[in-house]
N, C-alpha and C positions, 0 to 999 in steps of 0.2 A: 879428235877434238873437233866439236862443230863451230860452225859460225857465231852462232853465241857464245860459245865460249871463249870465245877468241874475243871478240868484241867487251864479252864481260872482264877480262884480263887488260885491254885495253886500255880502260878506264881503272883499273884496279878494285877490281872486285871478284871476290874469290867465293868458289861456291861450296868450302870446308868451312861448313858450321856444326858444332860440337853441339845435340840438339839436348842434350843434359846441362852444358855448360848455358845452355841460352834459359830452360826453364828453370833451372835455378838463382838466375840474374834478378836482379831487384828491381825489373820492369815489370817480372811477371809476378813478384809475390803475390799479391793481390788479385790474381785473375782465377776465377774459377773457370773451367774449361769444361766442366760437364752441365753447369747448370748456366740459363741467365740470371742475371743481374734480375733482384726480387726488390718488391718496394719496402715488404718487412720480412724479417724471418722468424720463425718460432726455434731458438732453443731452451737447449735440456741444461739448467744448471744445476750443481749439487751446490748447498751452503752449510759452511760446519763453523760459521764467526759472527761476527757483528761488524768485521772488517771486510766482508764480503759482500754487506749491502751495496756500498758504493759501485761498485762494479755492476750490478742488477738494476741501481738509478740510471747507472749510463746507457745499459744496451735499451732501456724503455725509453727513454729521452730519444736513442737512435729508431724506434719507434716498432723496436721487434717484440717478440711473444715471446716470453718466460715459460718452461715447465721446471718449477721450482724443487729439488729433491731436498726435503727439509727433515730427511734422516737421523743425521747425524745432531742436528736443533732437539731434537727428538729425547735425547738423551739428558738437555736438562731445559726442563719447559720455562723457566723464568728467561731464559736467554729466547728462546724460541718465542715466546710469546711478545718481548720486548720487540723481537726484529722484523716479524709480524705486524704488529702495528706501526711500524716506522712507515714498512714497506706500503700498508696501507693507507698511512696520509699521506705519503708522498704520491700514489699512484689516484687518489680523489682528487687532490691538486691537480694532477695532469688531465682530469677527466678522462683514465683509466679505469679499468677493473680489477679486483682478486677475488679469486673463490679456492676453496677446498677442492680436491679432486680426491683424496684418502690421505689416509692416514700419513704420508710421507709425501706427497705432491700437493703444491700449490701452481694453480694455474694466474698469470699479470700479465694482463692486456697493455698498450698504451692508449692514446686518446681513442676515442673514437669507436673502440672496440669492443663491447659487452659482451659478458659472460651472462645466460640463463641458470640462472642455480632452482630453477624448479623441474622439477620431470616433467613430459605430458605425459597426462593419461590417459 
């Protein structure tokens, strides 16, 4: 036993930390550990409802990128095209973007962020 360790026992501190039982604590939920802290992020959502917009308001509002998998919308276009337009006034309102990427993806910017929807040539 060294001198620090002695000293750390002194004062009562023990250097058996269970490093499973630490990353699983609810200090670290939230930490990602491989990446920094980003100002937005781009994910991939799938949407198969009309109760699933809400959740797609939220992450744009928290000012991230959408690739929207609109698959399963796919299957009956009066639903898909209604949630489509939702998602569209609500993201003009934001000074947002949405554009088409194919047949099953949509790409939603939040403020600030434009999509080019022309090719160059």
């Amino acid at each position: 036993m060294g001198f620090f360790d002695k000293l750390g026992q002194s004062f009562g501190a023990s250097k058996e930390i269970d490093i499973e039982d630490y990353m699983n604590s609810v200090e670290m939920e939230n930490v990602d550990l491989l990446h920094e802290p980003a100002d937005m992020y781009v994910k991939p959502v799938s949407i198969a409802s009309e109760s699933d917009v809400k959740a797609i308001q939220d992450e744009i509002t928290r000012k991230n990128i959408i690739l929207l998998d609109i698959t399963e919308l796919n299957k009956r276009p009066n639903t898909r095209n209604a949630v489509i337009a939702s998602l569209k006034a609500f993201v003009e309102k934001l000074n947002g973007d949405i554009g088409q990427i194919d047949a099953t993806r949509v790409l939603i910017t939040p403020a600030k962020v434009k999509i080019i929807k022309r090719k160059k040539q």
